[in-house]
C-alpha positions in Angstrom: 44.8 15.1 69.5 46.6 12.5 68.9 50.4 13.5 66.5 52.6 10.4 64.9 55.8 11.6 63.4 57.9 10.3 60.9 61.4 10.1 58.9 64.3 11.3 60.7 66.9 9.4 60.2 71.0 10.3 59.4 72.1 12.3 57.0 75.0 14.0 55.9 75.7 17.9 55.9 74.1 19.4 52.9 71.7 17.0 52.6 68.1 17.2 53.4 65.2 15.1 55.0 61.6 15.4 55.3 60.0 14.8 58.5 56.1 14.2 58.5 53.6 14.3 61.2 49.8 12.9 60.6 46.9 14.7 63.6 44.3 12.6 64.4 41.5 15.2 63.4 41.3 18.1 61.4 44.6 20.5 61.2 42.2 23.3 60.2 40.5 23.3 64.0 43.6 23.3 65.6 45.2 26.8 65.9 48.8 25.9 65.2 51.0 23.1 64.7 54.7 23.0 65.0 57.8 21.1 64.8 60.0 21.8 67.8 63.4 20.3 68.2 65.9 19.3 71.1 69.4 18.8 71.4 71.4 17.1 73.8 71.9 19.2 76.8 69.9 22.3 75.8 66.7 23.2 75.9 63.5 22.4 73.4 63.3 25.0 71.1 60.2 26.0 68.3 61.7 25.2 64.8 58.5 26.2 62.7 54.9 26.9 63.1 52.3 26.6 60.8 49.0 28.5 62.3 45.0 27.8 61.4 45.2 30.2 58.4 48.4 29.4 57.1 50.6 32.1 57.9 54.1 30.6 59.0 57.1 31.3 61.4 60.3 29.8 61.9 63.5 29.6 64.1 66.1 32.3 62.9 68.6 29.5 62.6 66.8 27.5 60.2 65.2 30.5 57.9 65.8 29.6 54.3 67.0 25.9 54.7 63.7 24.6 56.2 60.2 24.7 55.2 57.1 23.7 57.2 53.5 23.0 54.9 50.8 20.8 55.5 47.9 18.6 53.8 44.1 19.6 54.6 43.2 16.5 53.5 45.4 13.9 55.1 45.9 16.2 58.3 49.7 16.3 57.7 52.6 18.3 58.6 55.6 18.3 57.1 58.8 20.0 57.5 61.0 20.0 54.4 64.9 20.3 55.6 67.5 21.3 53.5 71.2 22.6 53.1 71.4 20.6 56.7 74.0 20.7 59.5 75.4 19.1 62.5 74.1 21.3 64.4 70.6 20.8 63.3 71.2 17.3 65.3 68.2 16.9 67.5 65.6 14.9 68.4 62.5 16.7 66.4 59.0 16.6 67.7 55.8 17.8 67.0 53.2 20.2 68.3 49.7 20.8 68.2 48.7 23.5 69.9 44.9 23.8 70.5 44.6 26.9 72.7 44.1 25.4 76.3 46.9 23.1 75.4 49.8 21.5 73.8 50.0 17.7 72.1 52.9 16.6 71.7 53.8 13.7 69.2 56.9 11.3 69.8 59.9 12.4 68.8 62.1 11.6 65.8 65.8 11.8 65.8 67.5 13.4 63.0 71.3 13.8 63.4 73.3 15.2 60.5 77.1 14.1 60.4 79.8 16.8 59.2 
């Protein structure tokens, strides 16, 4: 599986961003995809999941402000970012994860100045 990600970029606190991420087959076959994040110095961390049947998770820190959906059709997904804050600063990449293992798209940086 091949993941291309799209539209970080800089952005103040309180504002939002969406970031994209287009699969090269079908979303539906793939049991979940995910945006995971890393900041400098710390270690990668799941930000939200989006499994096969839809049901989705997310990070406790990101609850509320963030919201992870997709698009059957175009084999997109998206993570919708609001009410943002420094410490959201990261670079953001995403996942697929097909059972016997993990694609990873290249990352996008998002940094959100206070």
């Amino acid at each position: 599986v091949q993941l291309q990600a799209s539209g970080g970029g800089l952005v103040q606190a309180g504002g939002s961003l969406r970031l994209s991420c287009a699969a090269s087959r079908n979303i539906i076959s793939i049991n979940s995809m995910a945006w995971y994040r890393q900041a400098p110095r710390k270690e990668r961390e799941m930000v939200a999941r989006i499994f096969s049947l839809g049901r989705t998770d997310y990070a406790d820190s990101v609850k509320g402000r963030f919201t992870i959906s997709r698009d059957i059709a175009l084999n997109t997904v998206d993570l919708h970012m609001n009410s943002l804050k420094p410490e959201d600063t990261a670079v953001y990449y995403c996942n697929a994860d097909v059972g016997t293992i993990d694609y990873w798209g290249q990352g996008t940086q998002v940094t959100v100045s206070s």
